[in-house]
N, CA and C atoms as a LAMMPS dump frame, in Angstrom:
ITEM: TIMESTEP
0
ITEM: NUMBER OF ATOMS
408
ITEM: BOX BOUNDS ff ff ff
-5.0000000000000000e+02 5.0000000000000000e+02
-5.0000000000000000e+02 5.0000000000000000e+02
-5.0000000000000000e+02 5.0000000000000000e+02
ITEM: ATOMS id mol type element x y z
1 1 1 N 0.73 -1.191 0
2 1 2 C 0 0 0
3 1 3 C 0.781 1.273 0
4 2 1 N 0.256 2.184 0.352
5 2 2 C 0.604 3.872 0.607
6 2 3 C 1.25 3.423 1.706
7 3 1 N 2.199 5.128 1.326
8 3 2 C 3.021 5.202 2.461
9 3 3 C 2.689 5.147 3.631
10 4 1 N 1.383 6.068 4.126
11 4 2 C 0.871 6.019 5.338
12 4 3 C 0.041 4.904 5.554
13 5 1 N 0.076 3.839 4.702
14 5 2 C -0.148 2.987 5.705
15 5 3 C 0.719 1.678 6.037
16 6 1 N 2.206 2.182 6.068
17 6 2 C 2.915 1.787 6.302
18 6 3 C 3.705 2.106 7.108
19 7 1 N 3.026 3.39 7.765
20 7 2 C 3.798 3.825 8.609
21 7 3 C 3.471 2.851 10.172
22 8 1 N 3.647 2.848 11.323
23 8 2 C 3.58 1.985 12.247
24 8 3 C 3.902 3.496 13.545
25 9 1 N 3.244 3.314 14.389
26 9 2 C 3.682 4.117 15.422
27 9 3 C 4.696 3.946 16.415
28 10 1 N 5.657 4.384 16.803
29 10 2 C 6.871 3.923 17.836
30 10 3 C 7.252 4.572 18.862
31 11 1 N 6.082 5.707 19.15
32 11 2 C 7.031 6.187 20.485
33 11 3 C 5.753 7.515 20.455
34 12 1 N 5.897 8.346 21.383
35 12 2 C 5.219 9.708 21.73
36 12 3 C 6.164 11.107 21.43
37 13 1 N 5.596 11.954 20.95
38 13 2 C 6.079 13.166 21.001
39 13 3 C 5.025 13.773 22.058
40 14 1 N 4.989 14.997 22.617
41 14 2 C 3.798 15.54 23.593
42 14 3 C 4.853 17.043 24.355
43 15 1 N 3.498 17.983 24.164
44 15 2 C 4.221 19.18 25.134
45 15 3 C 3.368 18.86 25.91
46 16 1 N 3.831 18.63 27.526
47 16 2 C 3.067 19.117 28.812
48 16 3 C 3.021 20.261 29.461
49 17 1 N 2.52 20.016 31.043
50 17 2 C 3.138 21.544 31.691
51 17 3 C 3.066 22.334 30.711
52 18 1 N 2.091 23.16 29.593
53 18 2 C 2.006 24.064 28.961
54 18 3 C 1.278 25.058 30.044
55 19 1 N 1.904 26.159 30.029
56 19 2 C 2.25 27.446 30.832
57 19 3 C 1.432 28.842 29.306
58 20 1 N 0.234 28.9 28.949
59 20 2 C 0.172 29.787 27.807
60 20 3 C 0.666 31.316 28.471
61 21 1 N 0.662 32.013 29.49
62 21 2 C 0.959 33.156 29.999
63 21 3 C 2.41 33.571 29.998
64 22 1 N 3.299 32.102 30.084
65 22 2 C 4.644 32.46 30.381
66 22 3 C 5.422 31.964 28.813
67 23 1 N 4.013 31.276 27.818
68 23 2 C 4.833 30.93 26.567
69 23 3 C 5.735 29.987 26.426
70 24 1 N 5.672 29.158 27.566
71 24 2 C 5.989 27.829 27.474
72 24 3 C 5.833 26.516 27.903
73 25 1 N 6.48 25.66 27.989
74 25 2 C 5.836 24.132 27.804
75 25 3 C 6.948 23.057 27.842
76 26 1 N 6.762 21.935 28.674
77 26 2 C 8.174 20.88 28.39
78 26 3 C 7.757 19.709 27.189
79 27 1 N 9.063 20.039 26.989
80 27 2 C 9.075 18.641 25.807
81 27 3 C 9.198 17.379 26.153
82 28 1 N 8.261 16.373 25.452
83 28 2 C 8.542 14.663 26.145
84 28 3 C 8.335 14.004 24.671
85 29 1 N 9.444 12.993 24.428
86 29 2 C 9.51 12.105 23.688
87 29 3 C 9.821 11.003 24.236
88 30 1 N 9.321 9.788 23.488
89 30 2 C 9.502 8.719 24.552
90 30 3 C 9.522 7.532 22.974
91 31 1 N 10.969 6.479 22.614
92 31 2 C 10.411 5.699 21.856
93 31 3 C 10.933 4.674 22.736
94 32 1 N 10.285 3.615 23.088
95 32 2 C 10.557 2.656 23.547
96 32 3 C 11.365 1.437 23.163
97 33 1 N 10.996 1.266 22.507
98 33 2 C 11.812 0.433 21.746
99 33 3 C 13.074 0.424 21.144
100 34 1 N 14.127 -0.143 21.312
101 34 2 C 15.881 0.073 21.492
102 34 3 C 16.094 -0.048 19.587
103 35 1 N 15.432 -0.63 18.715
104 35 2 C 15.929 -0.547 17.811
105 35 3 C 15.03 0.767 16.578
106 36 1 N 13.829 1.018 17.301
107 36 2 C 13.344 2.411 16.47
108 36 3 C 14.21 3.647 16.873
109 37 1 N 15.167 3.151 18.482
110 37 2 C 15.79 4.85 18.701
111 37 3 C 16.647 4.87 17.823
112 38 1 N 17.641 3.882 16.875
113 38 2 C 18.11 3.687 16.204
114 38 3 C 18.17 4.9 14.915
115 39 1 N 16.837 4.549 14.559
116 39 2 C 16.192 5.778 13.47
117 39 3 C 16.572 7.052 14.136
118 40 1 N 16.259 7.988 13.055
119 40 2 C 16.219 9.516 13.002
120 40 3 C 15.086 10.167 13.41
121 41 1 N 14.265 9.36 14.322
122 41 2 C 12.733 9.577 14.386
123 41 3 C 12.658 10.137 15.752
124 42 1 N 13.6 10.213 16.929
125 42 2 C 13.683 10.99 17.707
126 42 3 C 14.182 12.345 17.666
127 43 1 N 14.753 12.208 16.83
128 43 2 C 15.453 14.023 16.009
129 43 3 C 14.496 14.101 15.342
130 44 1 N 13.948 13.517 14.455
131 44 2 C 12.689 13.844 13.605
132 44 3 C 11.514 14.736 14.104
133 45 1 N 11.15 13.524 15.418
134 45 2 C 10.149 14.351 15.95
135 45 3 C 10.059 15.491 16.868
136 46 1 N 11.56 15.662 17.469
137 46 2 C 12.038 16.206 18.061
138 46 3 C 11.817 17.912 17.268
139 47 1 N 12.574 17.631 16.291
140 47 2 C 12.676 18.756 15.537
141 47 3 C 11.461 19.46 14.62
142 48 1 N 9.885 18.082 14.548
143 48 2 C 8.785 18.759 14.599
144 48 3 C 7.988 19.351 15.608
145 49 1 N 8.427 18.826 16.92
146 49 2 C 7.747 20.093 17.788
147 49 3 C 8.173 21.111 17.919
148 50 1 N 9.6 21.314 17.862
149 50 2 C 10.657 22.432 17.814
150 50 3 C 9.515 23.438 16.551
151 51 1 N 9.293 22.737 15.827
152 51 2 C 8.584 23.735 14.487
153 51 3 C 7.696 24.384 14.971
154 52 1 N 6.778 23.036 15.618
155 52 2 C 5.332 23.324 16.408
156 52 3 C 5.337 24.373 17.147
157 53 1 N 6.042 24.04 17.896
158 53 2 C 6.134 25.17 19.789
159 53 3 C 6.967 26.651 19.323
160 54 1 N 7.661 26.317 18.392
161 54 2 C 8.538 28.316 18.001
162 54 3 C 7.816 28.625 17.09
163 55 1 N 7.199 28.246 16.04
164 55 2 C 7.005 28.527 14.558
165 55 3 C 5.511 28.736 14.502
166 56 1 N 4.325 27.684 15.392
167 56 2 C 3.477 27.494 15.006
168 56 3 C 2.294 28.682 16.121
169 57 1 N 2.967 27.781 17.654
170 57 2 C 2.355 28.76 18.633
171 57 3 C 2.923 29.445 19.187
172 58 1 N 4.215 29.673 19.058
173 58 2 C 5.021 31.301 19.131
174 58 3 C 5.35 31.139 20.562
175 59 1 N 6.005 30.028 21.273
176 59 2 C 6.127 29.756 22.539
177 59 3 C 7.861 30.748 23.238
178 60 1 N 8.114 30.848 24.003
179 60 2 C 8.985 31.798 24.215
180 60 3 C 10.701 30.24 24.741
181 61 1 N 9.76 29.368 25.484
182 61 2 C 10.957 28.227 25.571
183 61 3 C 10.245 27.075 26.152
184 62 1 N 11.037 25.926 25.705
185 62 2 C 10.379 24.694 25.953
186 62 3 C 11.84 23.952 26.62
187 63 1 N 11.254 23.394 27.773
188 63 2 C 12.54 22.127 28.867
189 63 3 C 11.837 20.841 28.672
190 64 1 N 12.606 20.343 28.898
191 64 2 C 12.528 18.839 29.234
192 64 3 C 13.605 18.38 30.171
193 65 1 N 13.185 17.42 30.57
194 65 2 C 13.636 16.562 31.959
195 65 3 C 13.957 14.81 31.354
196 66 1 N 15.596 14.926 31.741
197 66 2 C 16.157 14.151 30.955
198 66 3 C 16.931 13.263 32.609
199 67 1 N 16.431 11.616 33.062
200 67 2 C 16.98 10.842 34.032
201 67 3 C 18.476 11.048 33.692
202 68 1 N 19.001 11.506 34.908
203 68 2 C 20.613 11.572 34.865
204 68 3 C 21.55 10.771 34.451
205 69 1 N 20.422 9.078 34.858
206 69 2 C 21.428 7.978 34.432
207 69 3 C 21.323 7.646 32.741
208 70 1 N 20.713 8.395 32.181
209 70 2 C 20.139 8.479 30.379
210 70 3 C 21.07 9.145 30.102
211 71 1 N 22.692 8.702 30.105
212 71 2 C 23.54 9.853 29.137
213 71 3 C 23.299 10.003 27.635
214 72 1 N 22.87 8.833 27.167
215 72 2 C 22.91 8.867 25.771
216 72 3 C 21.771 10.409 25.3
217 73 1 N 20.553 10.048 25.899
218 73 2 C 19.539 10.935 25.813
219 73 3 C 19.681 12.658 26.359
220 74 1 N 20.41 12.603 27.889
221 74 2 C 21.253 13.898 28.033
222 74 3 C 21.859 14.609 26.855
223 75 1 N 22.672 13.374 26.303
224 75 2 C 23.956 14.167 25.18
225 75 3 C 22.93 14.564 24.334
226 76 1 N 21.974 14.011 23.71
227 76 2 C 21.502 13.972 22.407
228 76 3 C 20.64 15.75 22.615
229 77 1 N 20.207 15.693 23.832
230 77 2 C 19.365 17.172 24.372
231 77 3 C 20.204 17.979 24.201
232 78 1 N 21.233 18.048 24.466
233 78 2 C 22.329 19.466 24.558
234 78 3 C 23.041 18.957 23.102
235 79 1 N 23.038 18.244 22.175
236 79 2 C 23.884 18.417 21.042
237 79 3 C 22.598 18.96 20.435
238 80 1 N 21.503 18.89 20.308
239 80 2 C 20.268 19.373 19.295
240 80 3 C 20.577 21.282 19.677
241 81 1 N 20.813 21.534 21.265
242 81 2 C 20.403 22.768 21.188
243 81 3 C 20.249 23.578 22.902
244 82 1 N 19.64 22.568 23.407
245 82 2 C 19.225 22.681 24.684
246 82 3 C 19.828 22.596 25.842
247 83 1 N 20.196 23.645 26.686
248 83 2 C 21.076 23.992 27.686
249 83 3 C 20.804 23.471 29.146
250 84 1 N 21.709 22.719 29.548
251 84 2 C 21.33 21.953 30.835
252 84 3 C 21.578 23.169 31.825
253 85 1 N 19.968 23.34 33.021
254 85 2 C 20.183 24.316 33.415
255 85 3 C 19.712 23.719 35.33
256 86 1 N 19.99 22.645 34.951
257 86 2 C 19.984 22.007 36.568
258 86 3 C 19.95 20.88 36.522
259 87 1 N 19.876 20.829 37.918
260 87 2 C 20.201 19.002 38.347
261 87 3 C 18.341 19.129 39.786
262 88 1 N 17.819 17.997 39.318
263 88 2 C 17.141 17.787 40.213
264 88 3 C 17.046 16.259 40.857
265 89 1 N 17.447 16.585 42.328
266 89 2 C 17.712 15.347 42.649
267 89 3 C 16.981 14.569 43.443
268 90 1 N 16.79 12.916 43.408
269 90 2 C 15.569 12.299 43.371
270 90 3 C 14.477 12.339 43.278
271 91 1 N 14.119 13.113 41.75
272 91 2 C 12.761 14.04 41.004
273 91 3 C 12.094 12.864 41.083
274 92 1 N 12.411 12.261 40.339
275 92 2 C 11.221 10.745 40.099
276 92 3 C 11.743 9.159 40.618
277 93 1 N 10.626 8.416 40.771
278 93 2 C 10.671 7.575 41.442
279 93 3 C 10.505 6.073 40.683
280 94 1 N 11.182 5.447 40.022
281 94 2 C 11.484 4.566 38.95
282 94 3 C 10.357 3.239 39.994
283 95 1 N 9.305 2.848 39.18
284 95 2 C 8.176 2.112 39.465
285 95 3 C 8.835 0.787 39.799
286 96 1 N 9.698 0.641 38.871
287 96 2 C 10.157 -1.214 39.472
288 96 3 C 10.846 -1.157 40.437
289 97 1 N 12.06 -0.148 40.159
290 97 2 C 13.106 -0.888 41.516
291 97 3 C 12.224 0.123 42.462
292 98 1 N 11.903 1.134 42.004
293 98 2 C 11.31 1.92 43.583
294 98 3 C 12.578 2.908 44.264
295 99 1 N 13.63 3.204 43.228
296 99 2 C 14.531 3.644 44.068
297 99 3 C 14.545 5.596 43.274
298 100 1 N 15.063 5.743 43.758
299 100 2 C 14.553 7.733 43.653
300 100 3 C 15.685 7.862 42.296
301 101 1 N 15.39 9.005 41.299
302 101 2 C 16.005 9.161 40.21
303 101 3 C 16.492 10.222 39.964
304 102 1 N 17.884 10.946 40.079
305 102 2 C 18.024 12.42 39.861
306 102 3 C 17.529 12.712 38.201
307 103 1 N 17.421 13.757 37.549
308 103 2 C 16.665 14.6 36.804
309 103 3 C 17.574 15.477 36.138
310 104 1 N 18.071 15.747 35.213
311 104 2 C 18.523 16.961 34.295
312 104 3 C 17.319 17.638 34.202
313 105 1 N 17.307 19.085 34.305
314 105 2 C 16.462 20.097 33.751
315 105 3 C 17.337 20.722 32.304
316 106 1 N 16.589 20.619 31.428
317 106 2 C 17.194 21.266 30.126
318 106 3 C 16.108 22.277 29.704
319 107 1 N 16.616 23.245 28.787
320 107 2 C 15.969 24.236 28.416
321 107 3 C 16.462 24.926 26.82
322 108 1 N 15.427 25.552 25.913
323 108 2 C 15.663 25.979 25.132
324 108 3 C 15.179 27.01 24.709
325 109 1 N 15.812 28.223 24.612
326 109 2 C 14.456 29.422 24.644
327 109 3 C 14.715 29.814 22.792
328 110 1 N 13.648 30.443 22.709
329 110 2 C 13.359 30.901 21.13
330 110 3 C 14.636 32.071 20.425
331 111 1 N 15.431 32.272 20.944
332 111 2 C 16.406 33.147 20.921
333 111 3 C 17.548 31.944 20.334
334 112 1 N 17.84 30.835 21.386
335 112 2 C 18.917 29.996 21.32
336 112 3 C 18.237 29.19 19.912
337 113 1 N 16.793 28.64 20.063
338 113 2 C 16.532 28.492 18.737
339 113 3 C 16.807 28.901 17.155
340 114 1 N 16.653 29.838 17.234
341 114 2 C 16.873 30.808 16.162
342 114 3 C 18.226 30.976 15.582
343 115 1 N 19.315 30.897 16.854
344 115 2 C 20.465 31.339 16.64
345 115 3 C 21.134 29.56 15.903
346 116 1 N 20.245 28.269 16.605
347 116 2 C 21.116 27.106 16.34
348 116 3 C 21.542 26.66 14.207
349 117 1 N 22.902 26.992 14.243
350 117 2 C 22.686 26.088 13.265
351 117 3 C 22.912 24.463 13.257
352 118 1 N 22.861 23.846 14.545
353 118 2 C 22.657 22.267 14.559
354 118 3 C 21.108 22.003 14.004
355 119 1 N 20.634 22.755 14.557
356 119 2 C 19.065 22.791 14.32
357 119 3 C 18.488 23.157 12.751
358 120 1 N 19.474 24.372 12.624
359 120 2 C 19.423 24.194 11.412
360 120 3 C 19.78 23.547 9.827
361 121 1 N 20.584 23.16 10.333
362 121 2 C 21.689 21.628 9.368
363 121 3 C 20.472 20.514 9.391
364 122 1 N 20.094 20.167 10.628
365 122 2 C 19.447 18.983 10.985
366 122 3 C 17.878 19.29 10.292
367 123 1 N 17.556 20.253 10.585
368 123 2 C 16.134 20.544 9.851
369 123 3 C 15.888 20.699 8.502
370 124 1 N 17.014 21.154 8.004
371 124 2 C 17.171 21.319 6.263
372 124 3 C 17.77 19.849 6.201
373 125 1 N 18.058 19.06 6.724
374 125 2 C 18.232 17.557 6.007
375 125 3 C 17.271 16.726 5.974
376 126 1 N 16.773 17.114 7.423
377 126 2 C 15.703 15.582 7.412
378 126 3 C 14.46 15.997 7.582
379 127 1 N 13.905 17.456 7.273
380 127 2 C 12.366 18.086 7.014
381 127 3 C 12.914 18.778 5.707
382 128 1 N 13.932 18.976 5.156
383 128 2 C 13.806 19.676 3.566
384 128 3 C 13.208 21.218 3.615
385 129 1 N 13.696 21.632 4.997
386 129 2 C 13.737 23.128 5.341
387 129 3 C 13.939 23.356 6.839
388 130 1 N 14.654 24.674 6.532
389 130 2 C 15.327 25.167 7.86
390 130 3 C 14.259 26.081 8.796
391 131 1 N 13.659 25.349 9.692
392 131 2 C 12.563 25.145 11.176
393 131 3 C 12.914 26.602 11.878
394 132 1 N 14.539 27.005 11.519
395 132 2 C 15.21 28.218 12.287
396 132 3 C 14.691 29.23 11.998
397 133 1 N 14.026 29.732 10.655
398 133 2 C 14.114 30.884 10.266
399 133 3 C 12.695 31.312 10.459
400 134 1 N 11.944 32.484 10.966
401 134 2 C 11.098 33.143 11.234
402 134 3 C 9.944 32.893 10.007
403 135 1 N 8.831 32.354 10.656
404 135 2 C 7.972 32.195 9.568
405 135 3 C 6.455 33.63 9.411
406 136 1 N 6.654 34.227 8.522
407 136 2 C 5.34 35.084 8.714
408 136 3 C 4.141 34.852 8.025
């Protein structure tokens, strides 16, 4: 068949904690599965809310909260763009073992957006336009 219906779903994109007064909102992606993170589909989608939240509803900055022991996922937050701007410690509480989880706070405001060209390299490759530049 068509493409879309070949597509298969693998994971969540989602802004929470949307704040409309203060113009912003945290970012959560989640793919579960060890061989879809593989794909470009966490930068993918990553870099369509990035469109969404600066471009679409004119948000001022979007964080996300990245488990301390997730370096891979840490690195991947601050190589896209996003500035680690704390440590929160035993934020969450991991359901199986039950044992407390420190927290990266990351952040990206519409300024640092604008200015990224990782963001912008990455958006003109794998959306076939640059997400950076001011849309009117």
């Amino acid at each position: 068949g068509s493409l879309i219906s070949s597509l298969k779903p693998i994971g969540l994109a989602s802004l929470v904690d949307i704040q409309i007064a203060h113009r912003r909102a945290e970012l959560l992606i989640g793919i579960p599965n060890q061989d879809d993170r593989k794909q470009a589909a966490a930068v993918i989608g990553t870099l369509l809310i990035l469109d969404f939240a600066f471009n679409q509803i004119g948000f001022h900055k979007l964080t996300t909260m990245v488990i301390a022991n997730n370096q891979h996922s840490q690195k991947s937050t601050t190589s896209i763009g996003f500035l680690q701007e704390g440590l929160r410690q035993q934020h969450l509480r991991d359901p199986k073992s039950r044992q407390w989880l420190d927290c990266y706070e990351n952040g990206l405001t519409e300024d640092a957006f604008r200015g990224s060209a990782v963001i912008a390299r990455l958006s003109g490759r794998l959306l076939g336009r640059n997400i950076t530049s001011k849309r009117f």
